[in-house]
NURO-735518 format. One record per residue (C-alpha): residue number from 0; x, y, z. Coordinates in Angstrom, 1 decimal. Each point is the difference from the previous one (the first is absolute). Last residue first. Example, Ala and Ser with C-alpha at 12.3 -4.5 7.8 and 13.67 -1.06 7.14 Angstrom:
residues 2
[1,[13.7,-1.1,7.1]]
[0,[-1.4,-3.4,0.7]]
END
This chain:
residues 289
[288,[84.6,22.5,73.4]]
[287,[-1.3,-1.2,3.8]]
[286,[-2.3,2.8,1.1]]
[285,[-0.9,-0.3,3.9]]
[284,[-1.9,1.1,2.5]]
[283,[-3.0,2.2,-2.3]]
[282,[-2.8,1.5,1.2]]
[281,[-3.5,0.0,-1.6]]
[280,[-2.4,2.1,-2.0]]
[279,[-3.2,-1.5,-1.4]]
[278,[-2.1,1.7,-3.0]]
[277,[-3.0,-2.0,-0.6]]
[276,[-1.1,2.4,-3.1]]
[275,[2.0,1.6,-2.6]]
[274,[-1.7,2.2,-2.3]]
[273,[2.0,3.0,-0.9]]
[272,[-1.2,2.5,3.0]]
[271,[0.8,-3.3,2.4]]
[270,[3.4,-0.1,-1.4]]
[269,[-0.1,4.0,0.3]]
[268,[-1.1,-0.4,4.1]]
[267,[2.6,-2.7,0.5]]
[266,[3.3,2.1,-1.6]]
[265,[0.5,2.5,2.4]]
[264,[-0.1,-1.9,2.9]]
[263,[2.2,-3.1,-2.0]]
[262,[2.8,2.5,-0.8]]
[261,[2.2,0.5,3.9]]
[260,[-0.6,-4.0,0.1]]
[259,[1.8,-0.6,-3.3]]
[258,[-1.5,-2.8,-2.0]]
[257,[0.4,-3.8,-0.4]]
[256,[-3.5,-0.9,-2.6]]
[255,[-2.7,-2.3,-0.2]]
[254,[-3.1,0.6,-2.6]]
[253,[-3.2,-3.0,0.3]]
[252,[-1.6,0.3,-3.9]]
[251,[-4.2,0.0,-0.8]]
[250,[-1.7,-0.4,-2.5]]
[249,[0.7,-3.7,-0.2]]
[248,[-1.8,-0.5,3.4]]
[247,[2.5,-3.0,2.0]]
[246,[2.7,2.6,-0.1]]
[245,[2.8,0.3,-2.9]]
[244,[3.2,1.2,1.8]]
[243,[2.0,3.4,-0.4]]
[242,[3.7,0.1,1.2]]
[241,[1.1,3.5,0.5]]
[240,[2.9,1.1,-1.9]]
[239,[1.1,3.8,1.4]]
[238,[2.5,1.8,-1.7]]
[237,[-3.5,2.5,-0.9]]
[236,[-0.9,0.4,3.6]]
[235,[-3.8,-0.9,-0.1]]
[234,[-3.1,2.2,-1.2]]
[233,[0.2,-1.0,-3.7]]
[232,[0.2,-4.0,1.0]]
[231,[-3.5,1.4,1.3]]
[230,[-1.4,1.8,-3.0]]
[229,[1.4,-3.3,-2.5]]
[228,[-2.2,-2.3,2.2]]
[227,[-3.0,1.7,0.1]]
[226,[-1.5,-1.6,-2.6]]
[225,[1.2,-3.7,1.4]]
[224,[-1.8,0.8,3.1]]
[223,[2.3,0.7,2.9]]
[222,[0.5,-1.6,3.5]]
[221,[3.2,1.0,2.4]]
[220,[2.9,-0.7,1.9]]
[219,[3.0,2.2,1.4]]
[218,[3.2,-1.3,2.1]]
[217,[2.0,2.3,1.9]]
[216,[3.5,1.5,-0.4]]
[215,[1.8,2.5,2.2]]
[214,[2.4,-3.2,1.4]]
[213,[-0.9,-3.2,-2.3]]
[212,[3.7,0.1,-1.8]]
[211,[1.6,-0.2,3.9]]
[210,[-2.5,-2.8,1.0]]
[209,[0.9,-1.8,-2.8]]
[208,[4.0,1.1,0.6]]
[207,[-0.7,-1.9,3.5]]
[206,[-1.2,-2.6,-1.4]]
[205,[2.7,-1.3,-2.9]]
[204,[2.9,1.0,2.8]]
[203,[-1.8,-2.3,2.6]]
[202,[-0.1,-3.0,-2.7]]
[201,[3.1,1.2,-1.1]]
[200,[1.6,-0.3,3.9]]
[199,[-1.7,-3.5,0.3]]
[198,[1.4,-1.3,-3.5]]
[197,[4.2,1.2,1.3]]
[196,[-0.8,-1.5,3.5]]
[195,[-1.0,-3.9,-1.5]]
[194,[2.6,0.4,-2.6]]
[193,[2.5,0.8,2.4]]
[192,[2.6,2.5,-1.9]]
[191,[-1.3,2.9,1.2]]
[190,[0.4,-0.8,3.5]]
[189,[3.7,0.4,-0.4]]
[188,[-0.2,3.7,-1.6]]
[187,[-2.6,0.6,2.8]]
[186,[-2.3,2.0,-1.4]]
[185,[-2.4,3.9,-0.8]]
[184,[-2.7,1.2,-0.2]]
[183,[0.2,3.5,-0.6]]
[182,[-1.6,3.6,1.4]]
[181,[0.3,3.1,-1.8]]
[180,[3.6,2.2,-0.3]]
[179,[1.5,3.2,-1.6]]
[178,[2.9,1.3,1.4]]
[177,[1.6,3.4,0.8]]
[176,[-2.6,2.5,-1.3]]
[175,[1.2,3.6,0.4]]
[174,[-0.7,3.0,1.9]]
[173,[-3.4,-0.8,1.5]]
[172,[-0.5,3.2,2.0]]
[171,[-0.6,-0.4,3.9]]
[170,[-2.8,2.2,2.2]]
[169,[-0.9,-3.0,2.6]]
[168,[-3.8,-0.3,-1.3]]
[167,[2.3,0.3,-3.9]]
[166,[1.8,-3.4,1.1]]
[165,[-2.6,-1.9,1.2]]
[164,[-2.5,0.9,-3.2]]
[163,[3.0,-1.1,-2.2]]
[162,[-2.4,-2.2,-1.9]]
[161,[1.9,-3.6,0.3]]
[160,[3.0,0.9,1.7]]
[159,[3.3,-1.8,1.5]]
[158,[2.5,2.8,1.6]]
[157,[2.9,0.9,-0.9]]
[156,[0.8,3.2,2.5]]
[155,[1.4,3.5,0.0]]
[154,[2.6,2.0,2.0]]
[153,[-0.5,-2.2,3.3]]
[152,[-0.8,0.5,3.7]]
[151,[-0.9,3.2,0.1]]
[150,[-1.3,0.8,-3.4]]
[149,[-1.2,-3.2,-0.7]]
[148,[-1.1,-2.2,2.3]]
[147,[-3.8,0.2,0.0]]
[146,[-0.4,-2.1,-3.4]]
[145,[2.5,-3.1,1.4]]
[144,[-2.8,-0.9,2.7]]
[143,[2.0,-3.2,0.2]]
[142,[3.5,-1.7,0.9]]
[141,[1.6,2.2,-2.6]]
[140,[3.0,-1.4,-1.2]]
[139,[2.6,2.9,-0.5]]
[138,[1.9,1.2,-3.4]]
[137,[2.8,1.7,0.3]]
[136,[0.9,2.6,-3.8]]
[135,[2.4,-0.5,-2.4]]
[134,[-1.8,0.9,-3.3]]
[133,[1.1,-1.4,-3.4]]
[132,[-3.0,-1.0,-1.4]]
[131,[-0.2,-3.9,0.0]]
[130,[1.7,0.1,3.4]]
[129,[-2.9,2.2,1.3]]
[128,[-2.4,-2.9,-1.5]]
[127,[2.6,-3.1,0.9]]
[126,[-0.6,1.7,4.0]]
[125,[-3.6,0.6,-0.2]]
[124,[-0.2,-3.9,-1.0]]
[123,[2.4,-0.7,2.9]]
[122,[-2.2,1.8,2.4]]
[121,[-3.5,-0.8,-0.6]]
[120,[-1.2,1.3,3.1]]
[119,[0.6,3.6,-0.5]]
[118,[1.7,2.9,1.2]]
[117,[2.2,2.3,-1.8]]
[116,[2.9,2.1,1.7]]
[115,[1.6,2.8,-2.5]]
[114,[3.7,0.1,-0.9]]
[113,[-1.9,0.3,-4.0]]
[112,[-3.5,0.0,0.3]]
[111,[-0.4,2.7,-2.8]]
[110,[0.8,-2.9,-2.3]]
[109,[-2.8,-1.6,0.8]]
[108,[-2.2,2.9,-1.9]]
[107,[-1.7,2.9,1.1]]
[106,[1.0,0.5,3.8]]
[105,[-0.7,3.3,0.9]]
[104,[-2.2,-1.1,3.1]]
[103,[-3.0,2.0,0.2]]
[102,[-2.4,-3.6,-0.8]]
[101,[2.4,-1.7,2.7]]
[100,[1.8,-2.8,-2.3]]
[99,[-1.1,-3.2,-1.7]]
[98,[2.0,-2.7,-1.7]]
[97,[-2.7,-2.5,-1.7]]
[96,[-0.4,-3.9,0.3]]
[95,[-3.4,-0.4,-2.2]]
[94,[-2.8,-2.8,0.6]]
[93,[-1.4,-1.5,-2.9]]
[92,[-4.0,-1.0,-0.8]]
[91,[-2.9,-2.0,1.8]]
[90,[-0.7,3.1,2.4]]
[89,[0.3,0.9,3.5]]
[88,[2.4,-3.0,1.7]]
[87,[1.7,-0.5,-3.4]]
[86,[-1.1,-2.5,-3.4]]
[85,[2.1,-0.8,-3.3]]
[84,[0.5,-3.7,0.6]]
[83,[3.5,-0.5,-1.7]]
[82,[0.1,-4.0,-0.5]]
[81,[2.2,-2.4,0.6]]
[80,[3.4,1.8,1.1]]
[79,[2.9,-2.8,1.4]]
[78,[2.2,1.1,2.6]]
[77,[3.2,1.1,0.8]]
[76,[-0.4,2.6,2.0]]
[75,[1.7,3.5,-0.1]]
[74,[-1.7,1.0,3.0]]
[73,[-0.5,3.6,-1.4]]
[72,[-1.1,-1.5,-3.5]]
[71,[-2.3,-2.5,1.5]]
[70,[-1.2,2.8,2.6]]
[69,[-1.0,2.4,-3.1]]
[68,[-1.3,-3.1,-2.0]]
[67,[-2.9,-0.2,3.0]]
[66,[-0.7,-2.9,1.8]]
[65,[-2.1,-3.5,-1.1]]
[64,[1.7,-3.3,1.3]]
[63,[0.7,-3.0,-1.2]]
[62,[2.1,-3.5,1.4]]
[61,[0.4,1.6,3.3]]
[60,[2.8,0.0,2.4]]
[59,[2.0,-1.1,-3.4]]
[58,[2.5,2.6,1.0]]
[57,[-0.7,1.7,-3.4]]
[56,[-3.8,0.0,1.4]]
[55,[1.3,1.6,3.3]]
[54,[1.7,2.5,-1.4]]
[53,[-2.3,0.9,-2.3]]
[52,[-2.6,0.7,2.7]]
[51,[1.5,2.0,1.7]]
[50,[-0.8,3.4,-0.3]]
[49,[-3.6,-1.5,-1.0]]
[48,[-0.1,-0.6,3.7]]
[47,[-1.4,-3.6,0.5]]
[46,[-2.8,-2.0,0.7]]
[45,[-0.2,-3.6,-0.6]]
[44,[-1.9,-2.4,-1.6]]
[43,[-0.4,-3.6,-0.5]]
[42,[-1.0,-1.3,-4.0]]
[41,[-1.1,-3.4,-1.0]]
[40,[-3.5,-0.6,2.8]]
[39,[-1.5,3.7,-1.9]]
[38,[-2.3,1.4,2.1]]
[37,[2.2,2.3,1.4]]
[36,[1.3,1.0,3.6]]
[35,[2.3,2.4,0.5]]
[34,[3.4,-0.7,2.2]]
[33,[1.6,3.1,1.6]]
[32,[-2.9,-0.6,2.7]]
[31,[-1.4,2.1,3.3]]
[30,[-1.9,2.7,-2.1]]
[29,[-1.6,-2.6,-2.2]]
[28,[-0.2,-0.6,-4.1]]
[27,[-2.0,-1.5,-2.0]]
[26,[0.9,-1.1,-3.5]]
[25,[-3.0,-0.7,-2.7]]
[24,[1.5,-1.5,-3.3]]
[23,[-2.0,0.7,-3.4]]
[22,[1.6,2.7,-1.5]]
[21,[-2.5,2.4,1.1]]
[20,[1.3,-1.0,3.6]]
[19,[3.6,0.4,-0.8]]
[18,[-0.9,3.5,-1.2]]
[17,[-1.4,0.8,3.2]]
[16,[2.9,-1.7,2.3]]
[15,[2.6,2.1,-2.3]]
[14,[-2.1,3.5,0.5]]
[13,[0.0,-0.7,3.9]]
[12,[3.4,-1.0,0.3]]
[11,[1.7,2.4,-2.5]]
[10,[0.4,3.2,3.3]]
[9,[1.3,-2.8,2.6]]
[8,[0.7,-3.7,-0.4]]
[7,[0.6,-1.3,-3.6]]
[6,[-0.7,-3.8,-0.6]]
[5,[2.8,-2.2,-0.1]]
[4,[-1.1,-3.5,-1.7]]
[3,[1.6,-3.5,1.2]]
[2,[-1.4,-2.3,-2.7]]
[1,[-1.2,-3.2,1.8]]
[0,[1.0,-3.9,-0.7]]
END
């Protein structure tokens, strides 16, 4: 028996195939193949859209799948969610849906887009949003390049974002935000219900939020004599509970810690100013809570 898995083509695949690997399961992929390999003998790839994805995971296509919860919601599929992995092509966080207009535009608020022509990809979640507030305005798909349409081609866009670098290089305004979505695993309802499918996908879920938790972190290790003990723990983040273990010299105590990779430059030369020898700093794939 396999687990059918869709993996995202396009802007996620890269960032999907990392965190895959620091979970523990290397996929390769090749120009002339829609099937990825993996070293894993009970799960067969494919690539897909994230667009959709859901579909073809309600469809039972595929037993799991990861896509975003803005094409779940556009698709309206029937699925099963496992897990939110909060992770994006750029960055391991959210991506927004926002409505944008030309920067001298005087468009405020979506209700200034009243009669007005909006294009986006995500048309029938645009739609629900106008609906939501009263506006009556035609909503296109965009086949692409959505930023350079507007103002001669459309009034104003929704257009996915993580920074809104894109949209300020082609002189939009975020207006408002539309939708809020990051990256989920997500099930065939049927293929939930096989044991054997239902204890693979956790297994995968339990890994991939490891390597999730374990993103920005790193591991720390180091040597201090009993006296300087109390300095040391003094240095570290005060949430933080290292574990401290007796070493073969009774004077002396072995100090491991999870810390923030952005604090440990900072913090290495005053452990070393408070006693600690035999520091050792080293990455972290996976943090299993």
């Amino acid at each position: 028996m396999k687990l059918k898995l869709g993996i995202p083509k396009g802007s996620l695949e890269a960032a999907t195939i990392e965190l895959f690997r620091r979970a523990g399961f290397n996929i390769t992929t090749s120009s002339r193949s829609y099937f990825p390999a993996i070293d894993d003998p009970e799960v067969e790839c494919m690539l897909i859209r994230a667009q959709e994805m859901a579909r073809y995971v309600e469809d039972g296509v595929l037993d799991a799948g990861l896509t975003g919860r803005d094409w779940i919601a556009e698709t309206g599929a029937d699925v099963v969610t496992i897990a939110d992995l909060i992770y994006a092509k750029q960055s391991f966080g959210k991506v927004r849906w926002v409505l944008a207009a030309p920067e001298n535009s005087p468009f405020r608020s979506v209700r200034d887009l009243e009669g007005k022509v909006i294009a986006t990809e995500l048309v029938e979640t645009t739609r629900k949003y106008l609906a939501a507030h009263g506006v009556h305005a035609k909503v296109e798909f965009s086949w692409g390049a959505t930023e350079v349409k507007p103002p001669e081609l459309a009034d104003a866009i929704v257009e996915v974002t993580e920074t809104g670098s894109s949209l300020r290089a082609n002189k939009l305004r975020i207006i408002e935000t539309v939708l809020e979505s990051n990256t989920q695993l997500i099930a065939n309802r049927e293929s939930m219900k096989d044991e054997w499918k239902r204890r693979k996908l956790e297994d995968v879920r339990m890994l991939l939020e490891g390597a999730i938790n374990a993103l920005g972190k790193v591991g720390l290790m180091l040597n201090v004599h009993r006296d300087d003990l109390e300095k040391v723990l003094g240095v570290l983040p005060a949430l933080k509970r290292p574990t401290i273990s007796q070493l073969s010299d009774q004077d002396w105590l072995a100090v491991n810690t999870i810390l923030d990779e952005s604090t440990v430059r900072s913090l290495i030369p005053r452990l070393k100013e408070a006693g600690a020898q035999g520091i050792v700093e080293y990455p972290l794939n996976k943090i299993v809570m």
